[in-house]
C-alpha distance (Angstrom), angle and dihedral (degrees) to the residues before:
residue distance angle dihedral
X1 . . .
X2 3.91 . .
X3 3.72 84.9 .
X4 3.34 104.4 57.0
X5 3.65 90.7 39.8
X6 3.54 93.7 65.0
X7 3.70 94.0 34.7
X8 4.14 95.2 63.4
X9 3.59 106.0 20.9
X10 3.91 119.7 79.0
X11 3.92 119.5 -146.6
X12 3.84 92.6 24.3
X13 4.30 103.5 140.2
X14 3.91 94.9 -176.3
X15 3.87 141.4 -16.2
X16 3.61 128.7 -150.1
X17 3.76 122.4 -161.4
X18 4.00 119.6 -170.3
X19 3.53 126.1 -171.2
X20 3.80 93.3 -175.7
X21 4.14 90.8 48.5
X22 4.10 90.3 37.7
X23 3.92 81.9 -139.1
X24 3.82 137.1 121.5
X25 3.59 111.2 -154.5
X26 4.26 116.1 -160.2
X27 3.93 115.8 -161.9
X28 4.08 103.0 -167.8
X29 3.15 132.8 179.0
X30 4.62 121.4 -138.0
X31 3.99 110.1 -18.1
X32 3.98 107.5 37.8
X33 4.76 104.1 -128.7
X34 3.29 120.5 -91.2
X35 3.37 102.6 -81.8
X36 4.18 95.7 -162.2
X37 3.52 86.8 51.6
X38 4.00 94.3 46.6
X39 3.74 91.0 49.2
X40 4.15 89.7 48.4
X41 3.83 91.7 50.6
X42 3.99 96.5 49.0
X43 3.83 95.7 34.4
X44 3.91 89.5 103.8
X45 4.28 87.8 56.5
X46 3.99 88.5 46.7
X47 3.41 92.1 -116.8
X48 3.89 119.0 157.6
X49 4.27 115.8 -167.6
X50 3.57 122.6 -168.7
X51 3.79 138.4 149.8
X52 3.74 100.2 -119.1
X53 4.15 121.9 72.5
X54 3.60 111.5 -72.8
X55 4.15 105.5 -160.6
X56 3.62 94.7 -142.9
X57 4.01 89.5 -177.3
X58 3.84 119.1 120.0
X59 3.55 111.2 161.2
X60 3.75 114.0 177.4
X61 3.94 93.8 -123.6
X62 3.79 122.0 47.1
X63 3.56 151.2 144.6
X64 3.82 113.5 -127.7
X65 4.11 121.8 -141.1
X66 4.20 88.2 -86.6
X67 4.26 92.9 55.9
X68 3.38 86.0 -100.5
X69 3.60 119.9 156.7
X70 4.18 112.6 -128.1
X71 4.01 121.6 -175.0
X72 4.00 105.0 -174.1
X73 3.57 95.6 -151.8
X74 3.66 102.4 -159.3
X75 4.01 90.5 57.1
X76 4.53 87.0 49.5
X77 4.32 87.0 51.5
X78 3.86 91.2 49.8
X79 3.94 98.6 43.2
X80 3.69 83.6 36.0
X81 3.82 81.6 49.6
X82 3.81 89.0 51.6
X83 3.45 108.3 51.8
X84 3.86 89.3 49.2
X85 3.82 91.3 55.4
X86 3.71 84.1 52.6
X87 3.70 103.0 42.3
X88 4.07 87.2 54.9
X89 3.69 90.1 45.8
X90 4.15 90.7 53.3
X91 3.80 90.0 40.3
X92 4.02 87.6 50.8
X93 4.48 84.9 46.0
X94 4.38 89.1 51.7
X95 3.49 96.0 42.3
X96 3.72 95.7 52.4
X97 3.89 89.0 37.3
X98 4.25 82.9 53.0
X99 4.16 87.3 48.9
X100 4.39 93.2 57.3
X101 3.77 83.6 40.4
X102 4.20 90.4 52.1
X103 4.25 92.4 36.4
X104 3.67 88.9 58.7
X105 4.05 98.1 -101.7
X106 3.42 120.1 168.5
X107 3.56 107.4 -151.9
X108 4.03 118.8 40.0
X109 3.47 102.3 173.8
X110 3.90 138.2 49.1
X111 3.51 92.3 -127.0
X112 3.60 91.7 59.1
X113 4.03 93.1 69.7
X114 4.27 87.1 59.0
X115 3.47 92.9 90.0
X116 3.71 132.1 86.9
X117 3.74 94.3 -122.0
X118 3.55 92.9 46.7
X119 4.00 119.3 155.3
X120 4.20 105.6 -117.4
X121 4.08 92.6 -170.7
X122 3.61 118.6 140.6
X123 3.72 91.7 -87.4
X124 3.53 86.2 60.6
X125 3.51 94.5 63.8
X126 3.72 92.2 39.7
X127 4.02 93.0 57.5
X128 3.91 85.8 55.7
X129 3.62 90.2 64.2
X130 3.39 96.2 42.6
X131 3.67 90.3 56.0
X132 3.94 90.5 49.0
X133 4.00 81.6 51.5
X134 4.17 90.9 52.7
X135 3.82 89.0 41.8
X136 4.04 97.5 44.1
X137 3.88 87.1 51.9
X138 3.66 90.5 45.9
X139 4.01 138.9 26.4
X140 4.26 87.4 -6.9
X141 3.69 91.3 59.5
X142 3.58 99.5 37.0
X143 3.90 87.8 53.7
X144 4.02 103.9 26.0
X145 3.66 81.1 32.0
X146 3.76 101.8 55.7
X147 3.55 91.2 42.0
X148 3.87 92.6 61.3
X149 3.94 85.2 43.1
X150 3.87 81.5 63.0
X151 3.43 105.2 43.5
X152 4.23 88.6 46.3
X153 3.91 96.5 93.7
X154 3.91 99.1 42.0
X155 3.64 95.3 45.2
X156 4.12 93.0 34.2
X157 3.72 81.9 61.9
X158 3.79 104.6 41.7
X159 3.68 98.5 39.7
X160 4.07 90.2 37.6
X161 3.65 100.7 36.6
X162 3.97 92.2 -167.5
X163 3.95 92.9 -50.4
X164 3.48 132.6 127.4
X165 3.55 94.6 -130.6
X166 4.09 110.8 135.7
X167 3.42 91.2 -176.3
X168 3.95 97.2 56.7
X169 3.49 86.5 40.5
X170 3.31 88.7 54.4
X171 3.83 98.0 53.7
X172 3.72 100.3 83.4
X173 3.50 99.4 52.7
X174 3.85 93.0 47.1
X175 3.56 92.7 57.2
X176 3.62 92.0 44.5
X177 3.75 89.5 57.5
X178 3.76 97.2 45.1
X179 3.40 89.9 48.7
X180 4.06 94.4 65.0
X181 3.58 89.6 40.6
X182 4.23 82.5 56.2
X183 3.18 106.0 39.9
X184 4.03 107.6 42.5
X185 3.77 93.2 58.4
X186 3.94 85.8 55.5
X187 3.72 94.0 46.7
X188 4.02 98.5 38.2
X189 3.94 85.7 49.6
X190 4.07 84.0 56.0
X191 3.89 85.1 50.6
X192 3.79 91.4 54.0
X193 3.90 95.7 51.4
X194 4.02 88.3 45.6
X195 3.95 83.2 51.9
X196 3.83 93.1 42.3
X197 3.82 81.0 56.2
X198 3.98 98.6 47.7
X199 3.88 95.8 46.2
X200 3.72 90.5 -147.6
X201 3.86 118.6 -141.7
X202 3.78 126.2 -123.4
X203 4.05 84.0 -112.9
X204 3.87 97.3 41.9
X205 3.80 80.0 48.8
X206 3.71 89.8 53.5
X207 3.76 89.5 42.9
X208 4.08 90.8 52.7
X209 3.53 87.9 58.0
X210 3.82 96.9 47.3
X211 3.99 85.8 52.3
X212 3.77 88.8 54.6
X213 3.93 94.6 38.9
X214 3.65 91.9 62.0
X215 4.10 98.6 33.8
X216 4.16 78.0 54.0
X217 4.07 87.2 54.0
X218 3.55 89.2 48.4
X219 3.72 106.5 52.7
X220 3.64 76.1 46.0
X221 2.97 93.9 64.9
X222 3.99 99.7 41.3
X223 4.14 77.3 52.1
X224 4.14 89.3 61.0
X225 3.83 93.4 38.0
X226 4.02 96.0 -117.8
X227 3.50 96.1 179.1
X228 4.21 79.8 -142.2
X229 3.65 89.3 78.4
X230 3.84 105.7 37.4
X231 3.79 102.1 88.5
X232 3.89 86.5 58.0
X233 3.47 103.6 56.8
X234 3.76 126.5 -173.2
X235 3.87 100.7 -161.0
X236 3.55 144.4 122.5
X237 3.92 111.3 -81.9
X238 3.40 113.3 -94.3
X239 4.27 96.1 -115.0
X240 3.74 83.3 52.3
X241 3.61 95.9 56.8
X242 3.66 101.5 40.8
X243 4.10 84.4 44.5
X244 4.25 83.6 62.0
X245 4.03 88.3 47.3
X246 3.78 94.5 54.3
X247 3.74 112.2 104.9
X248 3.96 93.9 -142.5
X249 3.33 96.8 59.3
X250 3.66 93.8 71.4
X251 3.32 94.9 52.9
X252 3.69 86.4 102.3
X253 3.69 128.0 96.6
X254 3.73 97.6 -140.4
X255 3.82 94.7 37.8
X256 3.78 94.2 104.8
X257 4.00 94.2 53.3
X258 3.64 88.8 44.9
X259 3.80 90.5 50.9
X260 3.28 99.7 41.4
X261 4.30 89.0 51.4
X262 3.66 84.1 60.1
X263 3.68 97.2 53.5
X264 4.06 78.8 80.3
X265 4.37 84.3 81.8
X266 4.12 102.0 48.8
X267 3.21 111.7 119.4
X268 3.91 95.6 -105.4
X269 4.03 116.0 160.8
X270 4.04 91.4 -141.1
X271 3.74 94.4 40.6
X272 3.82 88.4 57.2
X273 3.90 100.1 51.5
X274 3.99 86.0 48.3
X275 4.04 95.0 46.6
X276 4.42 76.5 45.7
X277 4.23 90.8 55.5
X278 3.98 94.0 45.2
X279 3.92 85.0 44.2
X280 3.77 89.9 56.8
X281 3.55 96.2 40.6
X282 3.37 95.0 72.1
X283 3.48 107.6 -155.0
X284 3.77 130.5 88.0
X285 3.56 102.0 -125.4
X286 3.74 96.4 48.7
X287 4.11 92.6 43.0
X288 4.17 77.1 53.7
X289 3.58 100.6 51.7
X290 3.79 94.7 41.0
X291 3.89 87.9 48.0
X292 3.60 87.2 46.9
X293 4.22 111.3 47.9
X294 3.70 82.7 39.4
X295 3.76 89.5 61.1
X296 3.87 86.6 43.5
X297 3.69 83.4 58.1
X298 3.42 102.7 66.4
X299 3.90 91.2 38.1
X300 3.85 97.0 94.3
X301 4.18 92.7 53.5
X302 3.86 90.8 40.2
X303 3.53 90.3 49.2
X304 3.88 85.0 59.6
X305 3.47 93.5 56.1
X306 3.60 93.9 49.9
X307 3.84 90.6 46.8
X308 4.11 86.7 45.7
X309 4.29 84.0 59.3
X310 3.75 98.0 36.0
X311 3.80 80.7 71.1
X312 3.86 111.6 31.0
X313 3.50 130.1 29.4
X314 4.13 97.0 -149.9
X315 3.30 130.1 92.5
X316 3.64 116.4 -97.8
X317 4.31 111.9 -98.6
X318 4.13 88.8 -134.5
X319 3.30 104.2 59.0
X320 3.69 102.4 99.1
X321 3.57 85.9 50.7
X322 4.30 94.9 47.6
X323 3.79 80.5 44.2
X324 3.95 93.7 69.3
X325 4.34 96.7 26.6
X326 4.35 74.4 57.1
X327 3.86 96.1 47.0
X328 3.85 97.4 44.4
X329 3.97 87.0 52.4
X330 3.61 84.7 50.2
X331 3.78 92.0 54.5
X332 3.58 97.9 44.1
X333 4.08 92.4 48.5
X334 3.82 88.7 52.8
X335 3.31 100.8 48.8
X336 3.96 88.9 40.9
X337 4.22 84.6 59.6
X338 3.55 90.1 39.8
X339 3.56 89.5 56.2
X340 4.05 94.6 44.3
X341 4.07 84.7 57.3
X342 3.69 94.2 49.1
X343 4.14 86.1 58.6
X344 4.12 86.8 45.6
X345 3.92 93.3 54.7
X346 4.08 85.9 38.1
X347 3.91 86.2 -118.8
X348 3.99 120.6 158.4
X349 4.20 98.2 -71.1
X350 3.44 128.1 -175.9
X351 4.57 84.4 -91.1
X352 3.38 88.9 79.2
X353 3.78 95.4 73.3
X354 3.27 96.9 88.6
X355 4.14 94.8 89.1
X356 3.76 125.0 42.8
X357 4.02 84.7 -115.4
X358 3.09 91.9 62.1
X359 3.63 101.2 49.8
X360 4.04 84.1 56.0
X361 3.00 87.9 53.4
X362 3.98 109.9 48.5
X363 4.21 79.6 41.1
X364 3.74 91.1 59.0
X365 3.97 99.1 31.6
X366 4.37 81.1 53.0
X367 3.49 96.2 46.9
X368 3.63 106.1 52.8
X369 4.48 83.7 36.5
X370 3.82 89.2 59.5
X371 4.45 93.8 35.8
X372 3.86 82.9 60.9
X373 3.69 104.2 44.4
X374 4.03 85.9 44.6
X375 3.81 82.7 50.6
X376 3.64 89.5 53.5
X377 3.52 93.6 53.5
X378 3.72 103.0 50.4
X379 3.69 88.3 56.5
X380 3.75 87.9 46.5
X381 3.94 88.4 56.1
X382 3.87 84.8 48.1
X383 3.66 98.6 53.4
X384 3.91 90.4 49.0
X385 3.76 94.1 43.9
X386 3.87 101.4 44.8
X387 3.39 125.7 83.6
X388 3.75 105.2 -172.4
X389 3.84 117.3 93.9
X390 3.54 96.1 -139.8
X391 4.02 93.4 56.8
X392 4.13 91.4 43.6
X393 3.93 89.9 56.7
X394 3.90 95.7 41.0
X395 4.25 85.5 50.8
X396 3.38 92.8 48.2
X397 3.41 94.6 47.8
X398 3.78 88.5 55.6
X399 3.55 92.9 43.1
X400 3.90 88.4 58.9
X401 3.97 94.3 47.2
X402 3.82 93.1 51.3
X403 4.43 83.6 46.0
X404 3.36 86.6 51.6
X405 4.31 103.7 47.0
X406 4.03 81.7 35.1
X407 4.35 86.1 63.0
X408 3.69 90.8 35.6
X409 3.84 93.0 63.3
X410 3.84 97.3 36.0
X411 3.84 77.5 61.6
X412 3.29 120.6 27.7
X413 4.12 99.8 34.6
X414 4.01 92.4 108.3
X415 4.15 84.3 63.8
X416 4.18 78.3 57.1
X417 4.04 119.8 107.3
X418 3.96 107.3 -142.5
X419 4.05 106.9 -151.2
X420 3.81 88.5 -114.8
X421 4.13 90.3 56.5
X422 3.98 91.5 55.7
X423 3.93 109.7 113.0
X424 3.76 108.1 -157.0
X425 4.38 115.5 -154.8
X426 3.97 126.2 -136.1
X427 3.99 100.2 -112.6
């Protein structure tokens, strides 16, 4: 859409397009676009431009200006619609996790293998794949996914060239398969000689995880639309992603493989906490195979998609709705790791709620975890937006101090007192 905006209408500076917002935003510069012929050329997208303030807002429960109380009924059935997709999908993840546990597995979780003295047994392997499974029916495929969805028409076209051919249509997508499952063994066996070099620590290990944990409830997040996480986007830059919508580059044979390859740096929640186990494995074949059968793992949902745009050339009509059944998975998987870390480091975890002290305390322990990460972030947002030297420095500065208390109490918090642990002496 950004594209073709650009492409046909004179005096346009920049275009943003925002699945989250459902808005396309034109910055122009001396006569304002035709708006008649705007509205003709996106009619088929049902998108409406105008000048004046469109409130694009339609939550499913509101009040209207009287006090009245309004229920939108179609927006209910499709979150209602949502959460059941996702409840299935979590039942699906704990009853497989309650099979390994049954059959004798060792490890049940992909967080499990980030330690140093992790358990490589078959099941090991097996819970990679898994995981690629989870993540190719969730953020991978929303991401990978919608990037194939976008590619569909120009390479349908090129690769077709009007003909009937399945197997030339075919081609493309092939090659963009193969090339993930070539490339991210080579790159996750880099990531296990750069963790071979580190020597990473149980607790950095547990750290790592806690990185990814919340950058997973972020993109999340983005995923849903909280408007909490749109100023710090996690995308692809915006030269990058109009580079992938330009026609001529796919003129190229081996364009697919090569984009497909790269798919190994989106910013993909699952793809992060894989590229985190072959980085702690430390050893180039095992960063390979992880990198590898986790790519095999989100083969059978990619190949889908690819099957989906052999044979139409439209976008499909769900995926604003897959786009937030994808993020809340995303959320609930990196809080879930987050969570298993917390129980490494012997932090307040969600065991402790069997007694009312220990509710205070995971309440209190959560609070002041998620009031420093937030802290984080607004100097984050800062940095980026500022322009002065002075200010980026001081940020940064800040951002560092609040890194540094935030790895000081992941670590040191059993050396804390709690109030209800102070033992007071008869003078």
């Amino acid at each position: 859409i950004e594209k073709k905006v650009l492409k046909k209408f004179k005096g346009v500076d920049s275009v943003d397009a925002s699945l989250s917002d459902g808005k396309i935003t034109l910055y122009y510069d001396g006569k304002e676009p035709d708006l008649e012929k705007l509205n003709q050329e996106f009619a088929s997208d049902d998108y409406i431009f105008s000048t004046e303030q469109i409130d694009s807002q339609n939550p499913a429960i509101k009040f209207d200006e009287n006090g009245s109380f309004i229920i939108n009924q179609e927006k209910v059935a499709k979150n209602f619609k949502i959460l059941s997709i996702v409840t299935l999908i979590l039942f699906g993840f704990f009853l497989l996790e309650e099979f390994l546990k049954n059959s004798g597995a060792q490890t049940t979780g992909i967080e499990a293998l980030m330690s140093p003295n992790a358990d490589w047994s078959a099941s090991s392997y097996l819970v990679i794949i898994v995981t690629g499974l989870v993540a190719g029916f969730s953020s991978c495929a929303s991401l990978v996914g919608g990037l194939l969805l976008s590619m569909s028409k120009q390479w349908n076209r090129l690769y077709n060239q009007e003909e009937q051919d399945v197997t030339k249509k075919s081609l493309p997508y092939l090659m963009f398969n193969l090339g993930r499952l070539a490339f991210y063994p080579l790159l996750g066996g880099l990531l296990g000689l750069i963790g071979n070099f580190f020597k990473l620590t149980l607790e950095v290990n547990a750290m790592l995880v806690i990185a990814v944990g919340v950058l997973m409830f972020a993109l999340g997040g983005q995923m849903i639309g909280w408007r909490r996480f749109k100023d710090v986007s996690i995308k692809l830059p915006k030269f990058m992603s109009r580079s992938i919508a330009d026609e001529s580059n796919f003129e190229g044979k081996w364009f697919p493989f090569l984009s497909g390859g790269l798919t190994f740096f989106l910013p993909c929640g699952f793809t992060t906490l894989a590229q985190a186990v072959a980085l702690v494995t430390g050893d180039f074949i095992q960063g390979a195979i992880v990198m590898f059968l986790f790519a095999l793992g989100t083969l059978p949902s990619l190949a889908m998609i690819s099957g989906l745009s052999i044979y139409s050339d439209k976008s499909v009509s769900f995926s604003d709705m897959f786009s937030k059944v994808a993020g809340y998975l995303v959320i609930f998987f990196g809080l879930y790791n987050i969570q298993s870390q917390f129980v490494v480091l012997g932090l307040p975890n969600f065991r402790i709620l069997k007694t009312f002290d220990g509710m205070i305390e995971l309440g209190i322990f959560g609070l002041v975890f998620v009031s420093i990460i937030s802290l984080m972030i607004q100097n984050f947002r800062k940095i980026r937006e500022t322009n002065d030297v002075g200010v980026k420095i001081l940020r940064s500065l800040i951002f560092l101090g609040f890194a540094i208390f935030l790895v000081s109490l992941l670590t040191d918090y059993s050396e804390i007192v709690l109030p209800w642990n102070y033992e007071f002496n008869n003078i």
